[in-house]
C-alpha positions as CSV (number, residue, x, y, z in Angstrom):
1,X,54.5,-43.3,40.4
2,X,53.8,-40.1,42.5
3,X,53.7,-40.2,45.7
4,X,49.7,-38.8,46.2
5,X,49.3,-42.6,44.4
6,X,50.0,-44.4,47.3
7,X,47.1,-46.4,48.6
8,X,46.5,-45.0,52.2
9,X,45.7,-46.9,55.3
10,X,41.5,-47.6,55.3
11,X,39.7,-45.0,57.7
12,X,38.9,-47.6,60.1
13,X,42.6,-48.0,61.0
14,X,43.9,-47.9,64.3
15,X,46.6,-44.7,65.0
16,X,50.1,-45.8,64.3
17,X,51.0,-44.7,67.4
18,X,48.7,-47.4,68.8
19,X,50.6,-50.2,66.9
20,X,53.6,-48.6,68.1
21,X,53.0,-49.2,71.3
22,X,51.9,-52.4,71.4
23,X,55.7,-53.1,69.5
24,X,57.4,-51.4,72.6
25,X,55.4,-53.7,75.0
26,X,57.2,-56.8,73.6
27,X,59.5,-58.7,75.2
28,X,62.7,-58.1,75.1
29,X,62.0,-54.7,72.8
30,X,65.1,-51.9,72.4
31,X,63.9,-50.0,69.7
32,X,62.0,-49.6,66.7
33,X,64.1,-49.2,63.3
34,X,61.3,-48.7,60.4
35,X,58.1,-49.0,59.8
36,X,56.8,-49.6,56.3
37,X,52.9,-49.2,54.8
38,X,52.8,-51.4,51.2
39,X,50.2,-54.2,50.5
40,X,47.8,-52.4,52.3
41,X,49.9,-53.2,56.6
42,X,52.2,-51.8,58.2
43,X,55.5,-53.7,58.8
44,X,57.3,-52.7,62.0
45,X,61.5,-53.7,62.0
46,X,62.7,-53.8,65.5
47,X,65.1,-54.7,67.7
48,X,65.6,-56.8,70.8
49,X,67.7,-56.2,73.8
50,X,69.9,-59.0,72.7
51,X,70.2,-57.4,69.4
52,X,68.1,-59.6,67.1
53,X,66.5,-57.7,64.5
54,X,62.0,-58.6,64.2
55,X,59.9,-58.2,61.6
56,X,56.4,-57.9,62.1
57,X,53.3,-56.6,59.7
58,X,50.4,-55.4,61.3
59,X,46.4,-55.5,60.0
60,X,45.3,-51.5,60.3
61,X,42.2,-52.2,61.4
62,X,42.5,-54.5,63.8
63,X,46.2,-54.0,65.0
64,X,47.1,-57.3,65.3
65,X,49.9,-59.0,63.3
66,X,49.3,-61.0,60.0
């Protein structure tokens, strides 16, 4: 499958960078590690301070988590 097949995020969705943040306002947040679009969200993989590793998919349009 080429990559142009990809289904893209809807154009109501919030900025990524706006999800982002919200990640980095967490408690306990360190840093972000990926960030995935498939099944039509984003899933952000983070870590904590005390190194525990979070997993969290985010709704584009609304930017809050599923």
């Amino acid at each position: 499958m080429a990559a142009d097949d990809k289904p893209l995020p809807p154009p109501n969705a919030k900025k990524l960078s706006e999800i982002i943040a919200k990640v980095e306002q967490r408690d306990g947040f360190r840093y972000v590690d990926e960030v995935d679009w498939d099944s039509g969200a984003y899933t952000v993989t983070y870590y904590t301070a005390d190194k525990a590793k979070v997993e969290i998919t985010y709704d584009p349009v609304t930017a809050e988590p599923k």
